[in-house]
C-alpha positions in Angstrom: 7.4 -11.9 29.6 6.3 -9.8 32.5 7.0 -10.9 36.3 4.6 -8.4 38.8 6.7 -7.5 42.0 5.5 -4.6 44.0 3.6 -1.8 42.6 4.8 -2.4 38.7 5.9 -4.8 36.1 9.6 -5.9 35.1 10.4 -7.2 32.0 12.6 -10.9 31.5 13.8 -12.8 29.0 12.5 -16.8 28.6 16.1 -17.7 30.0 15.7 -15.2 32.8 12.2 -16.9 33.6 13.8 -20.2 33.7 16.2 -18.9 35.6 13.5 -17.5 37.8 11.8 -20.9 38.2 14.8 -22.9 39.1 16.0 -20.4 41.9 12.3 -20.6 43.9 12.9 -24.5 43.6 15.8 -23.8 45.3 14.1 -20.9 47.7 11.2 -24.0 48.4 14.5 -26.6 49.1 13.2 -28.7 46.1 16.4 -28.1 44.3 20.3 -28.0 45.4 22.7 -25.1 44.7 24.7 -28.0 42.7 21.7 -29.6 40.8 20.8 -26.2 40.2 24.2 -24.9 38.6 24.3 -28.5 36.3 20.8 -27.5 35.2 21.8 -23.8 34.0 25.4 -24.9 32.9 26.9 -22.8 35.6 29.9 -23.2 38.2 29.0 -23.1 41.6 30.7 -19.4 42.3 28.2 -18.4 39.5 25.3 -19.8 41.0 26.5 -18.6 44.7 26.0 -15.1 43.6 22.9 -15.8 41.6 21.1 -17.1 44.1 22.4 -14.1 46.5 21.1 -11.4 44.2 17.8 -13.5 44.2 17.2 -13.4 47.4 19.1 -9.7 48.0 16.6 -8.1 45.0 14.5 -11.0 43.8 13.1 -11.3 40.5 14.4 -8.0 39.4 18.4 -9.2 40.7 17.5 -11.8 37.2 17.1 -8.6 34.8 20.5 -8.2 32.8 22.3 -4.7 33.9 23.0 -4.1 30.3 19.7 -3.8 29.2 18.6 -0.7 28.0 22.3 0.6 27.9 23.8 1.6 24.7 25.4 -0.8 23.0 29.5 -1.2 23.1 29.4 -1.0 19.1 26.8 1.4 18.7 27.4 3.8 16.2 27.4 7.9 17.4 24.2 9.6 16.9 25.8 12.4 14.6 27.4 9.9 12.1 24.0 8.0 11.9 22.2 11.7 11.0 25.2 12.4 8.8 24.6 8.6 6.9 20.7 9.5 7.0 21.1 12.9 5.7 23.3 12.1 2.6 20.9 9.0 2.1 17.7 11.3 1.9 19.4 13.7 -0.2 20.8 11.5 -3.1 19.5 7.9 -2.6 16.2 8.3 -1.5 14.2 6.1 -3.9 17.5 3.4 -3.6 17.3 0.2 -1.6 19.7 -0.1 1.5 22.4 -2.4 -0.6 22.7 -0.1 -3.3 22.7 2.9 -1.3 25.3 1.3 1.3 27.6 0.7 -1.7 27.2 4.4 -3.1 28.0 5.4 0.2 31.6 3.5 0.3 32.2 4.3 -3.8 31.3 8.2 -3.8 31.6 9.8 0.2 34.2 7.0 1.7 31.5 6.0 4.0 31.5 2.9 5.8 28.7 1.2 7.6 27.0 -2.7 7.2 24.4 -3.2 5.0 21.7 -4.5 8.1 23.1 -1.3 10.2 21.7 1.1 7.0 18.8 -1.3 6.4 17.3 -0.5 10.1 18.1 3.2 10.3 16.2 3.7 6.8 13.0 1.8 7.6 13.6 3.6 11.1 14.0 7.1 9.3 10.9 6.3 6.9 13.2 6.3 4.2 12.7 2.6 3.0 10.1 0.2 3.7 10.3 -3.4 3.0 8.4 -5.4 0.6 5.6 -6.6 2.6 5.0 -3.0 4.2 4.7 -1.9 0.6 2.4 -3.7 -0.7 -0.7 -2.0 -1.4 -4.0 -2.5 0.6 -6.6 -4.9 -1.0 -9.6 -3.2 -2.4 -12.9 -4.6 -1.1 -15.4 -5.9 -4.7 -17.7 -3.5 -5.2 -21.1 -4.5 -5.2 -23.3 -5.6 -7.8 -26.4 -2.9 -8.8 -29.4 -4.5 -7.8 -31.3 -4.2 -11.2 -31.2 -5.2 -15.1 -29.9 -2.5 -17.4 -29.1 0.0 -14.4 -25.2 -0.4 -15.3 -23.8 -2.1 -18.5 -19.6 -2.5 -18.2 -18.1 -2.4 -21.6 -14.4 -3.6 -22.0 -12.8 -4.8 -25.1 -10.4 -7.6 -25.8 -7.5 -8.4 -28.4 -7.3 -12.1 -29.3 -6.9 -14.2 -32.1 -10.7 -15.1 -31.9 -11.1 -17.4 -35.1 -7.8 -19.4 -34.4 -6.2 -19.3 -38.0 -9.8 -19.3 -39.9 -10.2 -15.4 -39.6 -8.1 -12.5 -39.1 -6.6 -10.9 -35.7 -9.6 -9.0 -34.0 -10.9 -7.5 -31.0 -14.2 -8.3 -29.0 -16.3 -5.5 -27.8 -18.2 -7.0 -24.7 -21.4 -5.5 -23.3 -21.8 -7.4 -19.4 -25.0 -6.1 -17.4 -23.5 -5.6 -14.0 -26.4 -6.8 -11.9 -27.0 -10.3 -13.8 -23.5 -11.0 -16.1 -25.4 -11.4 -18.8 -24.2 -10.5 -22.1 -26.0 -7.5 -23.9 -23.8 -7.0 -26.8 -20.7 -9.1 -28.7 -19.3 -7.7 -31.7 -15.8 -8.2 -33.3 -13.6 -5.3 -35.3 -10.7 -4.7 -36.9 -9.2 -3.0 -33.8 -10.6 -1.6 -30.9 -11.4 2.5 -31.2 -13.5 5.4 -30.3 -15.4 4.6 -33.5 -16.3 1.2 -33.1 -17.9 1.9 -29.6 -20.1 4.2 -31.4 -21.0 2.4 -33.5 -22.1 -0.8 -31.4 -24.2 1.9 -30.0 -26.1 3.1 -33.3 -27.7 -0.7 -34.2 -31.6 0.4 -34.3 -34.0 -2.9 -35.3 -37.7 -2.4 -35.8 -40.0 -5.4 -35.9 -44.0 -5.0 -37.5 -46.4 -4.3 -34.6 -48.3 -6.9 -35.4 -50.3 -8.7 -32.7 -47.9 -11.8 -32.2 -44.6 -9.4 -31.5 -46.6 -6.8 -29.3 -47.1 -9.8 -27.0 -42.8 -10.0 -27.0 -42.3 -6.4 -25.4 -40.0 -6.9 -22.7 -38.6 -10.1 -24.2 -35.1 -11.0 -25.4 -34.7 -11.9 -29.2 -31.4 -12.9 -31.1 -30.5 -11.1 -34.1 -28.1 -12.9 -36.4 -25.7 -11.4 -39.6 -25.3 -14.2 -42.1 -22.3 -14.0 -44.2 -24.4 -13.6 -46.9 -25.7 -10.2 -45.9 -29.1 -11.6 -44.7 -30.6 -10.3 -41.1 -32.6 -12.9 -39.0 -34.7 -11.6 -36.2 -35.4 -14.7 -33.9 -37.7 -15.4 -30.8 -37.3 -18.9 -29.5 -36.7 -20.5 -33.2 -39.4 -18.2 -34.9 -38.2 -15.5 -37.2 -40.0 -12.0 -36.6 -41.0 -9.7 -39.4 -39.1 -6.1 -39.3 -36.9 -3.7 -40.4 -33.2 -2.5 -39.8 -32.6 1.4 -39.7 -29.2 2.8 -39.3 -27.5 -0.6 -39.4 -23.8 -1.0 -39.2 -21.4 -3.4 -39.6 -21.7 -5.5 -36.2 -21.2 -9.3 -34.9 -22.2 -13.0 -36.0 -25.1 -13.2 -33.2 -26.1 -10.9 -30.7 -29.0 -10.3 -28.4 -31.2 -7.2 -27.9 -34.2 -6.5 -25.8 -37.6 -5.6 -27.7 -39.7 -2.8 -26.2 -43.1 -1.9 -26.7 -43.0 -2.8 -30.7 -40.3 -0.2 -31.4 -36.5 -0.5 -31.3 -35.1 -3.6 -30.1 
């Protein structure tokens, strides 16, 4: 915390601030010098010449002389550049345990494990786990209209349990709606079999009755006995199929203006 005194700020410790508190109780002759020293676990001498430097320096006479001075087992600036140096050379992509230990087996280097930990993420070098995760990408947003993007993606599962052989799912997902365009099942998953979910081609007759279902969404359905059904809300449509290819069970399609679906 921060204790303003004059033109500036100084810096203390939570014990220093208690510290600070007890000795104006004492300055406002709400506390003893005694009472005091019990409170802080202190012997009278001690407090004697705390309370002197309070009142010789005040708040600052709390702050600890030590700090900011190097520390008494502070490594030397050169052997940390020389441990750093050796570490970026040869154990760059190693973590600070297994670079520590290379250290003592191959260059008869000593230094703790925590003492290389914090000069590597100092240096760059090595950055824990939670600094390396990577940054969470925002979900893009949906397109705003039908048919302006169709995701395709294709999935290996054992789709008929144990009544069918191992497969894969081709998947056609409008982006804007989720609804499914296009579901078919093959062997494996390949260049081929994408173009060929593309090359379906149904025609139905332009007869009154289906001109009236341009713009609508009709299922078409493969029987397993080779039959094609063309349906609109339970009613089977008159047509033909050109260009057909092997494809799924059931499927849906959009018509459009009597001609391809």
């Amino acid at each position: 915390m921060s204790y303003p005194r004059g033109y500036g700020l100084i810096s203390v410790s939570h014990s220093e601030l208690t510290r600070l508190e007890i000795l104006q109780r004492i300055e406002d002759r709400q506390l003893s010098q005694a009472q005091a020293a019990t409170m802080l676990g202190l012997t009278d001498r001690q407090m004697r010449r705390l309370v002197q430097r309070y009142r010789e320096h005040g708040p600052e006479g709390l702050v600890s002389k030590k700090r900011g001075m190097r520390g008494n087992h502070r490594r030397p600036e050169a052997f940390r550049d020389h441990i750093l140096a050796i570490v970026r050379e040869r154990y760059a992509d190693f973590g600070p345990t297994l670079a520590r230990e290379k250290l003592v087996e191959r260059h008869g280097l000593v230094v703790p494990c925590e003492t290389l930990r914090g000069w590597m993420k100092e240096a760059g070098i090595w950055l824990p786990r939670a600094a390396r995760r990577l940054p969470v990408q925002q979900p893009r947003a949906r397109r705003l209209y039908f048919g302006e993007l169709i995701q395709i993606d294709g999935s290996e599962h054992h789709w008929f349990e144990d009544r069918g052989p191992y497969c894969s799912a081709l998947t056609y997902v409008d982006d804007a709606t989720s609804r499914l365009q296009l579901l078919r099942f093959v062997e494996g998953e390949s260049t081929f079999d994408y173009m060929e979910a593309n090359k379906v081609l149904y025609l139905v007759d332009p007869s009154p009755e289906n001109q009236r279902l341009a713009g609508k969404r009709v299922n078409v359905i493969d029987y397993p006995d080779g039959r094609i059904a063309i349906r609109y809300e339970g009613r089977d449509l008159t047509g033909s199929l050109i260009s057909l290819l092997t494809f799924t069970k059931e499927r849906s399609c959009r018509t459009k203006d009597s001609g391809p679906c």
